[in-house]
C-alpha positions, 0 to 999 in steps of 0.5 A: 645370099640374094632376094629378087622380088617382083610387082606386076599389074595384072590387069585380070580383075580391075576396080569396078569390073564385075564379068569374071576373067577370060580364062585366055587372060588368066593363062597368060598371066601364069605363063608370065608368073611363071617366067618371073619365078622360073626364069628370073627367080622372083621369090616374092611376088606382088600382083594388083587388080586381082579379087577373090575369083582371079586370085582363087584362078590363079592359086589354081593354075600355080599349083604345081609352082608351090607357091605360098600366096595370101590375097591382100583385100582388106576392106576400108573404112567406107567399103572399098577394098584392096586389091593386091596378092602376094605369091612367094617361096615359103621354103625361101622366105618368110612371112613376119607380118602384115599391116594395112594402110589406109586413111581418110580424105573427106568422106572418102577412104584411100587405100595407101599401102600393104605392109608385109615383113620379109625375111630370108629364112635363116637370115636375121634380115628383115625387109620391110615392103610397103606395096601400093596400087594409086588411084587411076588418073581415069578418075576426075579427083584422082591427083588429089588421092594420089598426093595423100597417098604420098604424104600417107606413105611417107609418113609410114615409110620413114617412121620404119627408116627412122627404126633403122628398118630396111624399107622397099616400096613398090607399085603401081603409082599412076605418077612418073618418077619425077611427079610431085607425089613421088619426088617432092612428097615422097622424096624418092630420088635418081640421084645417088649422091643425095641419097648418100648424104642422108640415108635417112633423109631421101629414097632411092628410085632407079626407075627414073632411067626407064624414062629415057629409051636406051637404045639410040634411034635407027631407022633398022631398030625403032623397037620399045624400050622404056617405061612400064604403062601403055596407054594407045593416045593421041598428043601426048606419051604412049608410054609412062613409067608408073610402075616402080620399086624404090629403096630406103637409103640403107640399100646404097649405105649401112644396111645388111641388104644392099642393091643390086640395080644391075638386076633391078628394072622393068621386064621387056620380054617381046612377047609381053610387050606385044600383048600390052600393046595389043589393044585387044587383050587386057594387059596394060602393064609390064612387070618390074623386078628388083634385087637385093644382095646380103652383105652380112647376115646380123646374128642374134 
């Protein structure tokens, strides 16, 4: 039995834009939802920079997919809103539970996380996921938000471990895997033997390897092939890999879900590639995709 799930920035309805969305863009969109689910078999599902009208476009045009969906905008303390939606297979998957997290820094309110409970049906197996989507490095205060954030997240996100809960964290972070926020705050990890030595005590990020091409270069192949965030710039990196999916030790040691890395990683399909890198459509992202598998399923 296996789970794969997804998180993807969509880029349809971003902070502050009020015109509603192309109708162009949001065909796009479900054409690559629908290769995430169909193709892929993603059965859950996150997307972030979706509103009320984006996410009513897409339930729409996802129809005839079946999908289960829920828009995850619960309002903060001080008015601004989240801006995440789940779609996923009910017949597949269930729903437990769901909890905001926000705090305050200053007078000021910080969107931290989604938590929702998932479980395949029948298998006495919950996943805890906690889905984020950080403050735009656009915005002059944004590193300071981004480091609560991460202190924020930690805290929620071992206080599952620690209740022996199997934790995914996933989004769209605006950091690097190496950044303080995520390594030093948050203490997510590529190195797998640290995990190992304390499954409670570090997270495990496999998406510090979308850092690094995989290709060696050759003058007959200079095609992309690492990381998830495009940004046309001069004097410094086009590419970051600000999208991740990390996992509680318990993935590698001691949990009924273990890791399937060899389908974890970022989607590289040409076609998407070429839109985000088009700097005339809105797409800025890729998707990223993660898979666990069932070791034992924990009878009650």
């Amino acid at each position: 039995m296996e789970l794969s799930f997804a998180f993807w920035n969509c880029a349809i309805s971003p902070p502050g834009l009020l015109e509603s969305p192309q109708n162009q863009l949001i065909d796009d969109a479900v054409l690559i939802i629908k290769n995430l689910i169909n193709e892929r078999g993603v059965s859950f599902l996150a997307l972030c920079e979706v509103n009320d009208e984006s996410f009513s476009l897409l339930k729409d045009r996802l129809a005839d997919e079946n999908l289960s969906s829920l828009l995850l905008n619960d309002k903060t303390k001080t008015g601004s809103r989240f801006d995440i939606s789940i779609f996923f297979d009910s017949k597949k998957i269930d729903v437990l539970e769901r909890v905001s997290h926000t705090a305050m820094v200053g007078t000021s309110s910080i969107k931290i996380a989604q938590q929702l409970e998932v479980e395949i049906k029948g298998s006495n197996a919950a996943i805890q996921f906690l889905i984020s989507h950080w403050p735009s490095r656009l915005r002059v205060i944004s590193e300071s938000y981004r480091n609560e954030c991460s202190i924020g997240l930690r805290n929620f996100a071992y206080s599952l471990v620690d209740d022996n809960c199997q934790v995914v964290l996933m989004g769209d972070y605006n950091d690097d895997p190496y950044s303080h926020t995520l390594f030093n705050n948050l203490k997510a990890t590529n190195d797998r033997s640290l995990v190992l030595s304390s499954v409670k005590g570090w997270l495990y990020n496999p998406f510090w390897r979308e850092l690094a091409a995989r290709k060696l270069f050759s003058p007959n192949d200079n095609e992309h092939d690492f990381g998830t965030c495009y940004s046309k710039a001069n004097n410094r990196n086009s590419w970051s890999t600000f999208d991740q999916i990390i996992f509680s030790g318990s993935f590698l040691q001691g949990g009924a879900w273990f890791l399937n890395e060899s389908r974890t990683g970022v989607v590289t399909d040409d076609s998407l590639i070429n839109m985000v890198m088009n700097d005339k459509h809105k797409f800025d992202h890729l998707p990223v995709i993660g898979c666990v598998e069932l070791l034992e399923i924990n009878n009650v």
